[in-house]
C-alpha positions as CSV (number, residue, x, y, z in Angstrom):
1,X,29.2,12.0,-4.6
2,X,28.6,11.4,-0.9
3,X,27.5,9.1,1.8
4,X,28.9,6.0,-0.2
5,X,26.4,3.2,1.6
6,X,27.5,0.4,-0.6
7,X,30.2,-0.9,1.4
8,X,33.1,-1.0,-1.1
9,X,35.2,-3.8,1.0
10,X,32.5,-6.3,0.4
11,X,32.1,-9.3,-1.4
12,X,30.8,-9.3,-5.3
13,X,30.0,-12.1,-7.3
14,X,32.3,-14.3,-8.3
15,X,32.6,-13.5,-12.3
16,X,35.0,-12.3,-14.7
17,X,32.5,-8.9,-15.4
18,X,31.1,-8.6,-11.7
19,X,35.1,-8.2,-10.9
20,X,35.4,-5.2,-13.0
21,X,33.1,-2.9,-10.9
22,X,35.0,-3.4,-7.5
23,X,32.3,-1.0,-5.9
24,X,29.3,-2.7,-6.9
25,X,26.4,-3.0,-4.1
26,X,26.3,-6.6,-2.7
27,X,22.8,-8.3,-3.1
28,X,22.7,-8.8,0.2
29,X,18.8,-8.6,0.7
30,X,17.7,-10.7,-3.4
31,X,16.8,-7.3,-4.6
32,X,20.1,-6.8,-7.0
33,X,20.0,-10.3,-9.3
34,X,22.4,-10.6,-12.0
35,X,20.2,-11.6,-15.0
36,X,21.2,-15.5,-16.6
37,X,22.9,-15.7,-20.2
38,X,19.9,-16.7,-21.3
39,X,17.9,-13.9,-20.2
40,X,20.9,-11.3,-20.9
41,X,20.3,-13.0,-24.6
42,X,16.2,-13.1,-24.9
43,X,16.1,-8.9,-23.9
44,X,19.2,-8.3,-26.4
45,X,16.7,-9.5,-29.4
46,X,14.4,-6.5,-28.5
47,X,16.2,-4.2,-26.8
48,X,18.6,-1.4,-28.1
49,X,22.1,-1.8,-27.6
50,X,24.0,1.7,-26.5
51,X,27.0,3.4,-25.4
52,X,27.1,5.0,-22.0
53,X,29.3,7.7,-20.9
54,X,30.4,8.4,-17.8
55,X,28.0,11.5,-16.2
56,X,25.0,10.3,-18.9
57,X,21.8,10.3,-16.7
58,X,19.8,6.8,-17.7
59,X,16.5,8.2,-15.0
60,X,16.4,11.1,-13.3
61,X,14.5,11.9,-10.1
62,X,10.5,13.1,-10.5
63,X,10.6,12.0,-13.8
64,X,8.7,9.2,-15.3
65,X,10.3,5.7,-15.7
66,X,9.9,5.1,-19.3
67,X,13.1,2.7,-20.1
68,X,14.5,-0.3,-18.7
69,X,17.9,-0.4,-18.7
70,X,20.5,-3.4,-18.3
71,X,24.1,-3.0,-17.7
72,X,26.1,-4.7,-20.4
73,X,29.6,-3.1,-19.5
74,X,30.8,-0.5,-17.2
75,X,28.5,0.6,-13.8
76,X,26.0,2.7,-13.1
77,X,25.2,4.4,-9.9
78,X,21.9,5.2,-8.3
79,X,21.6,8.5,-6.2
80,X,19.3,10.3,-4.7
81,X,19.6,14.5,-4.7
82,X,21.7,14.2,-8.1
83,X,23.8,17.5,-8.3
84,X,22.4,19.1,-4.7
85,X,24.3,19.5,-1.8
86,X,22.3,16.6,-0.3
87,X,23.3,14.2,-2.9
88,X,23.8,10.2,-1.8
89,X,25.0,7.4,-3.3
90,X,22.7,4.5,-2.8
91,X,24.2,1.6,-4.9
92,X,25.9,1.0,-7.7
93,X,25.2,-2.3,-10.6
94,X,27.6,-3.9,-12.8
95,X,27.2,-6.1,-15.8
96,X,24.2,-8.0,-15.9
97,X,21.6,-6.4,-13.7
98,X,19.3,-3.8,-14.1
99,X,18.2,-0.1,-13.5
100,X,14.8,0.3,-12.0
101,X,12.3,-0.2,-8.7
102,X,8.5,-0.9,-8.1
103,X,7.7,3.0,-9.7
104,X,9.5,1.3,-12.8
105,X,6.2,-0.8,-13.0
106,X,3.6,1.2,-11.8
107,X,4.3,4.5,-13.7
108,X,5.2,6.5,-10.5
109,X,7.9,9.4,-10.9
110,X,11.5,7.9,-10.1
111,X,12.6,8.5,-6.5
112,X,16.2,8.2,-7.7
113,X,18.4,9.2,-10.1
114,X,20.6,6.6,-12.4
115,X,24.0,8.0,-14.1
116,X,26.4,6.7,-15.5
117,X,29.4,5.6,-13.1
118,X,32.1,4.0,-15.4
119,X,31.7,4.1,-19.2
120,X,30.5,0.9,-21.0
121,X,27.2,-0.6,-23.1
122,X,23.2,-0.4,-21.6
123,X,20.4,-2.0,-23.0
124,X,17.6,-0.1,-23.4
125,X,13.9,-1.7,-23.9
126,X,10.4,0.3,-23.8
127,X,7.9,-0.6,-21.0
128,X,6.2,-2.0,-23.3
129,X,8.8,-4.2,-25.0
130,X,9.5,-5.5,-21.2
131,X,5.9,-6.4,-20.7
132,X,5.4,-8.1,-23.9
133,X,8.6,-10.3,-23.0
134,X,7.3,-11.2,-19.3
135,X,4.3,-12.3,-20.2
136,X,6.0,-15.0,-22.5
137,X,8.9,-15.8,-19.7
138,X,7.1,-15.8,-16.5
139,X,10.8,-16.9,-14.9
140,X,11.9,-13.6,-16.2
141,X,8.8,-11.2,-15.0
142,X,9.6,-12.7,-11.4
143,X,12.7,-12.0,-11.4
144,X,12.0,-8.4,-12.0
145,X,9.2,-8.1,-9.9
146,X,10.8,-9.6,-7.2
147,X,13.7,-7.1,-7.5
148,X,11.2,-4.5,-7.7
149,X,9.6,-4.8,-4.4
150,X,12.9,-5.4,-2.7
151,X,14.5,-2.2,-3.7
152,X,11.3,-0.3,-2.5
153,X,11.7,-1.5,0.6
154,X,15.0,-0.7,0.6
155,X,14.2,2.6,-0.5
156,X,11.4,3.0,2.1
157,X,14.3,1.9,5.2
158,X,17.0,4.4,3.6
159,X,14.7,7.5,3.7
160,X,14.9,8.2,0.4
161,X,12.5,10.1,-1.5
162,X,10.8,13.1,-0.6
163,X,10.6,15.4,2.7
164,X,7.8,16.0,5.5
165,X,8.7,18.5,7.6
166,X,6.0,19.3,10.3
167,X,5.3,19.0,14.0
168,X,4.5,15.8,15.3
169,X,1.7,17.9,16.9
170,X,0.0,18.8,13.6
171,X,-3.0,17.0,12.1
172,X,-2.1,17.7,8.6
173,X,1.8,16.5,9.2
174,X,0.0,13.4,10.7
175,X,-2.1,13.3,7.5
176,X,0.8,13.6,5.1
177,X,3.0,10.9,7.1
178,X,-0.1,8.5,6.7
179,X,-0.6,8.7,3.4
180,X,2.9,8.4,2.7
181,X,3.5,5.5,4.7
182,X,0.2,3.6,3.7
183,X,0.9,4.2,-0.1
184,X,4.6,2.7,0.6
185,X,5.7,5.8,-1.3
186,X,9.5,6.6,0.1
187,X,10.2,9.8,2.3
188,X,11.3,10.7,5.5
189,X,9.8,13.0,8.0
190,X,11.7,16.1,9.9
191,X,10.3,16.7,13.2
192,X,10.1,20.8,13.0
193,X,10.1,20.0,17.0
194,X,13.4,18.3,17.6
195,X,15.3,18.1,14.1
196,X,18.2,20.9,13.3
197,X,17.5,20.0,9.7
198,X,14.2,21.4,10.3
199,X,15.5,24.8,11.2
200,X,17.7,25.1,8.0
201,X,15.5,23.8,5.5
202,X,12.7,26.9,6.7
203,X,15.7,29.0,6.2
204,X,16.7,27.9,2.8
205,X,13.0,28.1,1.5
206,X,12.4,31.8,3.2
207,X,9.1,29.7,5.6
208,X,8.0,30.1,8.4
209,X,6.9,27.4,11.0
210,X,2.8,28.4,11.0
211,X,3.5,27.4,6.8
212,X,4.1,23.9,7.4
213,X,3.8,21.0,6.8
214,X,5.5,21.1,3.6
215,X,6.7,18.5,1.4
216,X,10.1,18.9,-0.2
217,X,11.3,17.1,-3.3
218,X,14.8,17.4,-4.7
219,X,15.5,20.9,-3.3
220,X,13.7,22.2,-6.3
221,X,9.7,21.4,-5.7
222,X,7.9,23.1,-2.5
223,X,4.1,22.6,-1.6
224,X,2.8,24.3,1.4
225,X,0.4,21.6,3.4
226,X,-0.9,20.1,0.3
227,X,-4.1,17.5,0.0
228,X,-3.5,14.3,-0.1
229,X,-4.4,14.2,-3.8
230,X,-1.5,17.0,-4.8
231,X,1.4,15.2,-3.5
232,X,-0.5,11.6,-5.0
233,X,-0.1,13.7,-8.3
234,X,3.5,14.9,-7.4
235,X,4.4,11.3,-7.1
236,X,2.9,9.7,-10.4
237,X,-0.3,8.1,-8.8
238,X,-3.2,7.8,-11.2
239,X,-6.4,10.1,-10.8
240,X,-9.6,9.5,-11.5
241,X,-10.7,9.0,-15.3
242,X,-11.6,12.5,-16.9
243,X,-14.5,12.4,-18.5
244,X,-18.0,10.7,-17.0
245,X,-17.8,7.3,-19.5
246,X,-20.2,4.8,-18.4
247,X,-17.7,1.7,-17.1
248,X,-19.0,-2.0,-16.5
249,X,-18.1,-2.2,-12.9
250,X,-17.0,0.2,-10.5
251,X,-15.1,-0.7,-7.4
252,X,-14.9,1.4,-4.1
253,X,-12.0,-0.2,-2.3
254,X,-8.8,-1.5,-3.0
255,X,-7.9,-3.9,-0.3
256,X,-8.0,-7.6,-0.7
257,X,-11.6,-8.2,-2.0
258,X,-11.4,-4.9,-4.3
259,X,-8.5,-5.9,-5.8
260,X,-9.6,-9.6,-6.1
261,X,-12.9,-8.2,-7.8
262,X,-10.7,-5.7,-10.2
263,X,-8.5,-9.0,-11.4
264,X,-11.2,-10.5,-11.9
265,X,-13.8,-8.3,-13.8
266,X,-10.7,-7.0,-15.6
267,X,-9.6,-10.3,-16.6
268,X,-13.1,-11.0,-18.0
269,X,-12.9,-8.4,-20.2
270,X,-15.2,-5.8,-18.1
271,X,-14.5,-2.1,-18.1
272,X,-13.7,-1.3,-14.4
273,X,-12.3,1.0,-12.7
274,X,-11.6,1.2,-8.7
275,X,-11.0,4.2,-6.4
276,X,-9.4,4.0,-2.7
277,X,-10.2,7.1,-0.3
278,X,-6.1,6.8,1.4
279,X,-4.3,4.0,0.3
280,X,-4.6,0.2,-1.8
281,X,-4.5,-3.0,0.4
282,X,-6.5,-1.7,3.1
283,X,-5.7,-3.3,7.0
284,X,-4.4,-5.8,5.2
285,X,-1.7,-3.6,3.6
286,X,-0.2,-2.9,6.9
287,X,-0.1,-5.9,8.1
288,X,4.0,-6.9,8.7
289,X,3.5,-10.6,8.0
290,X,0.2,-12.9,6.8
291,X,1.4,-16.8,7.6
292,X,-2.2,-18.3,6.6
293,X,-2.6,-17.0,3.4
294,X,-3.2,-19.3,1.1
295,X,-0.1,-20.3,-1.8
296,X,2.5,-18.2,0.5
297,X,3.8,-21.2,3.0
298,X,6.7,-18.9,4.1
299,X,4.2,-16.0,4.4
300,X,4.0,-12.8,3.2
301,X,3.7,-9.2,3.7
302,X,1.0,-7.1,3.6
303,X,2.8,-4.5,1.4
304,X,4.2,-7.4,-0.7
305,X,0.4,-8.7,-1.7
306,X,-1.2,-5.7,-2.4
307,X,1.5,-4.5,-4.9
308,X,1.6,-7.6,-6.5
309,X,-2.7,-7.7,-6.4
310,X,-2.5,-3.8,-8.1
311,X,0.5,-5.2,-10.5
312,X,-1.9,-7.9,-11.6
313,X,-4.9,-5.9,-12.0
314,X,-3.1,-3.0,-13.7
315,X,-2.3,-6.0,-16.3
316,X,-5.9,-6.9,-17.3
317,X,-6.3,-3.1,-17.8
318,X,-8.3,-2.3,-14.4
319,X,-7.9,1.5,-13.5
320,X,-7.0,2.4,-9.9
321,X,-7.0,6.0,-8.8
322,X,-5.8,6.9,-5.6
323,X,-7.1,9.4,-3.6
324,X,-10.7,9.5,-4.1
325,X,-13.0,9.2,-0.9
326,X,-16.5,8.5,-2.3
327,X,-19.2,10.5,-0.7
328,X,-22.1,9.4,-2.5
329,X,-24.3,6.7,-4.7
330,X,-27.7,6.8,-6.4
331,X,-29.1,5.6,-9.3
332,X,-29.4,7.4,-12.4
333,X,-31.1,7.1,-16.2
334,X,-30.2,2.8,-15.1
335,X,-26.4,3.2,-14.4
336,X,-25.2,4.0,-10.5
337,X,-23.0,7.5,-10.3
338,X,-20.8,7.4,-7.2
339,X,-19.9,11.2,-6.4
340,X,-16.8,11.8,-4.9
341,X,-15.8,14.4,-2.1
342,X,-14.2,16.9,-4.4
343,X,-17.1,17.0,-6.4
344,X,-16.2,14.8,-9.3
345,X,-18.5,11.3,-10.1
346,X,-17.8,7.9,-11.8
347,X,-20.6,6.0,-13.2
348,X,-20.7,2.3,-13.9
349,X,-23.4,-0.1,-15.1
350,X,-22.9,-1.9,-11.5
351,X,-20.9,-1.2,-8.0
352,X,-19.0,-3.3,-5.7
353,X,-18.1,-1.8,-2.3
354,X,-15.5,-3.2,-0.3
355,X,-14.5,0.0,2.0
356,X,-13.5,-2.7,4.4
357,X,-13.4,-1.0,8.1
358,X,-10.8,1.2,9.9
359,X,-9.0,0.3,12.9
360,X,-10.9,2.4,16.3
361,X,-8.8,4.9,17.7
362,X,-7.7,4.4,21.6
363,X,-9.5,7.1,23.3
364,X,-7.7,7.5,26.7
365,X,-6.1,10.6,28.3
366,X,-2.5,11.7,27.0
367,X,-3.3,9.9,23.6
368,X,-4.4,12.1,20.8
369,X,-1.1,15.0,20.8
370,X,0.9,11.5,20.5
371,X,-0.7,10.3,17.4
372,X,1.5,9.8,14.5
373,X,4.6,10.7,16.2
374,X,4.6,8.1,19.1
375,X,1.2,5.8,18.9
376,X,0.2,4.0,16.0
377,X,-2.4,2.2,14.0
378,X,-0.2,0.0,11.9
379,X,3.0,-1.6,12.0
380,X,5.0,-1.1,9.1
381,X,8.6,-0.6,7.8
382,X,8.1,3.0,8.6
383,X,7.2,2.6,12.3
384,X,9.5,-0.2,13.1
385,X,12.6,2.1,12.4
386,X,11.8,4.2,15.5
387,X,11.6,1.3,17.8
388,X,15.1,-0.2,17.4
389,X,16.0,0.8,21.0
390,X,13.3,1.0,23.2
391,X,10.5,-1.1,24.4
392,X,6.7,-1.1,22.9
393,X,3.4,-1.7,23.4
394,X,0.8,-3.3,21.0
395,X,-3.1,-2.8,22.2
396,X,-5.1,-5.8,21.1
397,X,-6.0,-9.4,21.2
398,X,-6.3,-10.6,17.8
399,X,-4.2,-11.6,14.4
400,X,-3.2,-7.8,13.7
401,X,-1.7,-7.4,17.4
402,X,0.0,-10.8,16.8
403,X,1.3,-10.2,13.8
404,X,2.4,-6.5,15.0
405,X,4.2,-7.9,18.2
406,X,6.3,-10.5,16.0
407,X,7.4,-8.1,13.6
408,X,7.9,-5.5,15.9
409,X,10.3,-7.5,17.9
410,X,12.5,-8.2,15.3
411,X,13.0,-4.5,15.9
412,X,12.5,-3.4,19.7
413,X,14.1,-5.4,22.6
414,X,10.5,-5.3,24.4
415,X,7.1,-5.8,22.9
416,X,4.1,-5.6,25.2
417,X,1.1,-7.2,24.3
418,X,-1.9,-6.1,26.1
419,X,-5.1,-7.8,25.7
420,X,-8.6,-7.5,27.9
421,X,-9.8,-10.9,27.6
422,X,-8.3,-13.9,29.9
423,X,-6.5,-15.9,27.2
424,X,-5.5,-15.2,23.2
425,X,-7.8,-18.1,22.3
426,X,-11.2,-16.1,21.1
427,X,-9.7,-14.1,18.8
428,X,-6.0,-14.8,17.8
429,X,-5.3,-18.0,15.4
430,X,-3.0,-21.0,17.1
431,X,0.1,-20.5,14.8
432,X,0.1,-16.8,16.1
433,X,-0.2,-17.8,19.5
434,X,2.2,-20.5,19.8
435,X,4.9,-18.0,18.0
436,X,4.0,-15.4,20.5
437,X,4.5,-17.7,23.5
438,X,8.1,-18.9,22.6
439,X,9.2,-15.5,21.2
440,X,11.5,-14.2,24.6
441,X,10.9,-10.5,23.6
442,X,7.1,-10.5,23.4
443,X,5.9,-10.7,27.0
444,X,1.7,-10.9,26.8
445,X,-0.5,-9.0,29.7
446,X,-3.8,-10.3,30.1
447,X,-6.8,-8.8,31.2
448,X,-5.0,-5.3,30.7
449,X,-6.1,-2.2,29.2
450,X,-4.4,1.2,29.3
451,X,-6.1,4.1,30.8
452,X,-3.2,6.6,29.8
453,X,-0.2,7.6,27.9
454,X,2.2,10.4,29.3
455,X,4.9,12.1,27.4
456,X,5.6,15.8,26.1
457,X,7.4,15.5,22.6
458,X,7.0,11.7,22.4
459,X,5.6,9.0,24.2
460,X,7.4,8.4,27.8
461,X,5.0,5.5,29.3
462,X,1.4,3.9,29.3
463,X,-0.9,3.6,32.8
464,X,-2.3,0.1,32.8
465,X,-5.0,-1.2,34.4
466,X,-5.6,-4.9,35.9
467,X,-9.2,-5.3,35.0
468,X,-9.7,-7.8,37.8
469,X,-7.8,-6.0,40.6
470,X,-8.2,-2.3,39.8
471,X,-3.9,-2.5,39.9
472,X,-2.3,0.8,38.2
473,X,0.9,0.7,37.1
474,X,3.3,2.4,34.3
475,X,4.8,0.5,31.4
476,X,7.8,2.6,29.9
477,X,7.2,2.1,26.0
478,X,8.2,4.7,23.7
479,X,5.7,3.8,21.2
480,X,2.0,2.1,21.2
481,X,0.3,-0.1,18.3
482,X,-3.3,-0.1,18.6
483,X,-5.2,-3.1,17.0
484,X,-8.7,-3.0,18.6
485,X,-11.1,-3.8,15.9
486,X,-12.3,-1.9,13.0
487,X,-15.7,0.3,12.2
488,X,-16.8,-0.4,8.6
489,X,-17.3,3.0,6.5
490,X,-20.5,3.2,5.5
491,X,-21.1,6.4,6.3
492,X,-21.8,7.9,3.1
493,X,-24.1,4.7,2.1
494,X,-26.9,5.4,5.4
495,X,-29.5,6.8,2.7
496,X,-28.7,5.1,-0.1
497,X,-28.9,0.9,1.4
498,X,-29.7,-1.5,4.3
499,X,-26.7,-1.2,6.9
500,X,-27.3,-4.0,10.5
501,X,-27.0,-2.4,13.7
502,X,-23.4,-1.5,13.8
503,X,-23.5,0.0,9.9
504,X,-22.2,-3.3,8.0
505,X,-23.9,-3.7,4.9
506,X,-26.6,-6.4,4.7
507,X,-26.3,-8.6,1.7
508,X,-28.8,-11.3,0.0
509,X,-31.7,-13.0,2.3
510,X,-30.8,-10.1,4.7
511,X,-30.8,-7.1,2.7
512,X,-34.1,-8.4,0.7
513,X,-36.0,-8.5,4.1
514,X,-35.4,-5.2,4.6
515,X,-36.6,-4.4,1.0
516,X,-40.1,-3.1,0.7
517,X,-41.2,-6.7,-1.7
518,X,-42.4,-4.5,-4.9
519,X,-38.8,-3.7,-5.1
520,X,-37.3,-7.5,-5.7
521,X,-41.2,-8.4,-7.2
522,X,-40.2,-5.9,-10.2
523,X,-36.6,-7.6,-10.7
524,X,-38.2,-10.9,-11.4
525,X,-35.8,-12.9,-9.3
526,X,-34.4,-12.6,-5.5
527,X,-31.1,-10.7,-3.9
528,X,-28.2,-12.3,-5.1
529,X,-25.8,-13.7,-2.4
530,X,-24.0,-10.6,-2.0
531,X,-26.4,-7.9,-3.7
532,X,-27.2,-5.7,-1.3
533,X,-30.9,-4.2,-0.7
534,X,-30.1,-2.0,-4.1
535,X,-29.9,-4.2,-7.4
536,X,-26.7,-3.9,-9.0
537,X,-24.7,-3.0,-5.9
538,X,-22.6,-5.7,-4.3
539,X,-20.5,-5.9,-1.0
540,X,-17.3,-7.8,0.0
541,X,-14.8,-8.3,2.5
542,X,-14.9,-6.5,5.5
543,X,-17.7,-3.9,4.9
544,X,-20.0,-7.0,4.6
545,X,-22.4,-7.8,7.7
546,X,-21.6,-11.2,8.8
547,X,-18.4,-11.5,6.4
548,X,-15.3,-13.2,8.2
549,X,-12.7,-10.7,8.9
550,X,-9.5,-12.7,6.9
551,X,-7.7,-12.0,4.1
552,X,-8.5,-15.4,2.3
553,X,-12.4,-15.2,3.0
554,X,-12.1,-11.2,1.6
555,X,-10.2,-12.1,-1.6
556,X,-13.0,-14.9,-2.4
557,X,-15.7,-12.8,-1.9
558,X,-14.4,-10.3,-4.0
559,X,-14.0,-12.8,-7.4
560,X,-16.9,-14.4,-6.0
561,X,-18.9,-10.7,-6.7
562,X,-18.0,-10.5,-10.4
563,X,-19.7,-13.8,-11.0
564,X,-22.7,-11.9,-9.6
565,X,-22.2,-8.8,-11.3
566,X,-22.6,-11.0,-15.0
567,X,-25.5,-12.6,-13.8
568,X,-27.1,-9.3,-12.8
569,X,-26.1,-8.1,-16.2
570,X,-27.5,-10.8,-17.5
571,X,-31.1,-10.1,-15.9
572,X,-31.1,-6.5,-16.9
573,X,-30.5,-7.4,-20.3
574,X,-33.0,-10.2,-20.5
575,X,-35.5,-7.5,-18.7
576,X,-34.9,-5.0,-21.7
577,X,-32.5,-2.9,-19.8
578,X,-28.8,-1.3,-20.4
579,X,-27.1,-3.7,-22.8
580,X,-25.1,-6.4,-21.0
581,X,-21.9,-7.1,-23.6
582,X,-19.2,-6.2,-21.6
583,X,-17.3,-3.7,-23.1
584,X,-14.1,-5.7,-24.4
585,X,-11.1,-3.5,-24.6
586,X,-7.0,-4.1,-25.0
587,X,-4.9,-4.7,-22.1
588,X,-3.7,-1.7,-21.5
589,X,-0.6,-3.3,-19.7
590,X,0.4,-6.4,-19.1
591,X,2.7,-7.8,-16.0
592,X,3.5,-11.8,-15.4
593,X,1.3,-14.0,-17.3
């Protein structure tokens, strides 16, 4: 094995077993505990005890995780490229802690592969047999989960996983990296523009440039420029539901108020199913660091709360399929069919939309060659990693440009924030700002907006313009984070429902006035507080007309809609319509109680 990152000098626990694997991986970053006695002793009573010989593979990479393994005696290593010339050690456990990341719970493919190191005992319990035991020790589940979401970010910051090779110049390898990167699914990308690796990996696979992008996994599975929804497939995510079965509630969205609305209706017993055109957790899942959210005092990631909101869904039984970019809704024989861009539908006895919005792109000269490579519309893990030496810029006045410029100067030594308006005030909250004024790398450039970006193979600098004075002057920023409010993506909803002037969707009082009154006359009742101008379709969060744009006010309007969504059951039923007993069904997983 090669590329040994586990630092074999340093420090392990202080225990008679931990002492016995000398090359065990420090938990350095929370993400490696070493299970209690006690909790060692509750997964022994349903687990299956086994020997392990040195070389036995526990998971192997692109397979499912279907076992979850503890280390009783001996080590095991985790590697990525097991038996490839490009194989790498990543870390390596000892007695008491386990085998597995977030994929473990989520039923993605393993991006890793766990052998044996040195001979000893495992424990092996089914995903189900785990799930049954967390939901009875919540102090265990979080321990797992926890460990979970560390080691995918650790994952994400080694590059491990699969390839992207493409030029930064290419729309698709922008595509690819985006829906990577937004589905916090670990890779890394080769520039086919300035990476050697590039060159040889063409060779290897007998391609040519004008054939990429291609993904590469393991040295063994090729796809030439595939849709988003082939490499979602590659990786384990769930696709729609075969069939056409007529669900209780369907849910187009999966950031904060979808997945608020999915617990929810789930919990409740509903049938439901939600789809998400690129990726779950919407702005909010990019977002680097959310202080005001409410029951996280020391804050939390965006990443973080959306994988715990699709972990807790996921456990009331709520189906998620990612990709699936709805392209249209009507009403049919009393149930609403949502048709999808590849041609496939969904029907559901009601419909909540929360599309949210999508950040506007900076249209300036110099800009779009630069996208995806050098200027960006979120500031994640992935972005930061590029940034670690040179100065930045982040476009914007309000919380997401805040919270970008703070996370991005943990990274860069500059960050530039450049705002239009005189002061932070109107659109940025107080705990942002008074971070932002004492951090000594964020420097903040008022009534400023950039008129250009310059740069061949990568960003070089941005032209900035005093909007008082007409002054022109070059920052030198290698990269620039764009944060300058959102268009709501309703697109696809123009003939179907009331949309105000700038195409949110009008909701209750509003979308009843612009109602012809036989339609609300023949319901018996008025619009529902966030019914929209068609009966049985609801709108939260963002895509809402008048909604307010945080993630607190998002996540209550979307358990806020299922209360709506029985009532207008409810009315149907009482009406004579479809039958209103929600269709009860088993958990069909079940994560932290």
């Amino acid at each position: 094995m090669s590329g040994d990152e586990t630092q074999p000098g340093a420090p392990v626990p202080d225990d008679a077993e931990a002492e016995s694997v000398p090359f065990e991986t420090p938990d350095i970053y929370g993400a490696y505990p070493r299970l209690s006695d006690d909790q060692m002793a509750c997964l022994a009573q349903h687990g299956r005890r086994r020997e392990a010989e040195a070389g036995d593979v526990l998971i192997r990479e692109g397979e499912r995780c279907e076992m979850f393994y503890v280390v009783l005696s001996g080590s095991v290593a985790v590697v990525e490229g097991y038996g490839t010339p490009s194989e790498r050690l990543l870390r390596v456990h000892g007695p008491g802690r386990f085998i597995g990341e977030l994929g473990l719970l989520n039923e993605q493919v393993a991006f890793y592969t766990a052998v044996v190191r040195d001979p000893g005992d495992v424990l092996a319990l089914s995903m189900d047999q785990l799930r049954d035991l967390v939901t009875r020790d919540s102090v265990l589940g979080d321990v797992v989960l926890r460990a979970c979401l560390g080691r995918r970010a650790l994952l994400v910051g080694q590059g491990a996983g699969f390839r992207i090779i493409g030029s930064r110049y290419s729309p698709d390898t922008r595509r690819l990296r985006e829906f990577a990167a937004r589905n916090r699914l670990p890779h890394r990308w080769i520039d086919l523009e300035t990476d050697e690796e590039a060159e040889a990996l063409l060779r290897r696979f007998a391609v040519g440039p004008e054939q990429t992008p291609l993904v590469i996994w393991r040295d063994t599975t090729l796809l030439r420029n595939p849709s988003n929804a082939e490499l979602a497939r590659l990786i384990g995510l769930p696709p729609l539901p075969s069939g056409n079965g007529r669900g209780d509630v369907l849910i187009v969205g999966s950031g904060p108020a979808g997945l608020a609305a999915a617990v929810n209706a789930a919990s409740e017993g509903l049938d439901t199913t939600v789809v998400e055109a690129l990726a779950t957790g919407g702005q909010a899942g990019t977002s680097s660091r959310i202080d005001n959210c409410f029951g996280f005092p020391s804050g939390i990631s965006g990443a973080e709360l959306t994988e715990r909101a699709v972990l807790q869904a996921g456990k009331f039984g709520a189906r998620i399929s990612v990709p699936a970019e709805a392209a249209r809704l009507e009403r049919r024989d009393g149930y609403f069919t949502v048709g999808f861009a590849d041609g496939s539908e969904v029907t559901a006895r009601t419909v909540v939309l929360a599309t949210g919005a999508r950040y506007r792109r900076l249209h300036v000269p110099g800009i779009e060659p630069l996208e995806g490579s050098s200027i960006h519309y979120s500031a994640t893990v992935y972005e930061a990693q590029q940034c670690r030496s040179d100065p930045v810029a982040v476009v914007g006045g309000g919380n997401s440009a805040g919270q970008a410029a703070l996370f991005l100067a943990g990274y860069a030594p500059q960050v530039y924030l450049l705002v239009r308006g005189p002061s932070l005030d109107a659109h940025m909250s107080r705990y942002l700002i008074d971070q932002i004024e004492r951090h000594p790398r964020v420097r903040v450039l008022l009534h400023t907006e950039v008129s250009e970006a310059s740069g061949n193979e990568a960003l070089e600098a941005v032209t900035v313009v005093d909007r008082r004075t007409g002054e022109r002057r070059d920052l030198v920023v290698r990269a620039l984070f764009v944060f300058t409010g959102a268009n709501p993506r309703t697109a696809w909803l123009s003939d179907a429902l009331a949309l105000d002037a700038r195409g949110y969707v009008l909701t209750g009082a509003e979308a009843q006035a612009c109602s012809v009154p036989e339609l609300w006359q023949s319901q018996g009742r008025a619009c529902l507080t966030l019914e929209t101008s068609l009966p049985g379709v609801f709108a939260v969060g963002d895509v809402r007309s008048g909604s307010v744009k945080r993630v607190a006010s998002a996540v209550g309007e979307g358990a806020m809609s299922i209360h709506f969504v029985h009532r207008y059951l409810g009315y149907t039923a009482a009406s004579g319509g479809t039958d209103s007993s929600p269709h009860i069904r088993p958990k069909e997983s079940a994560w932290l109680a």
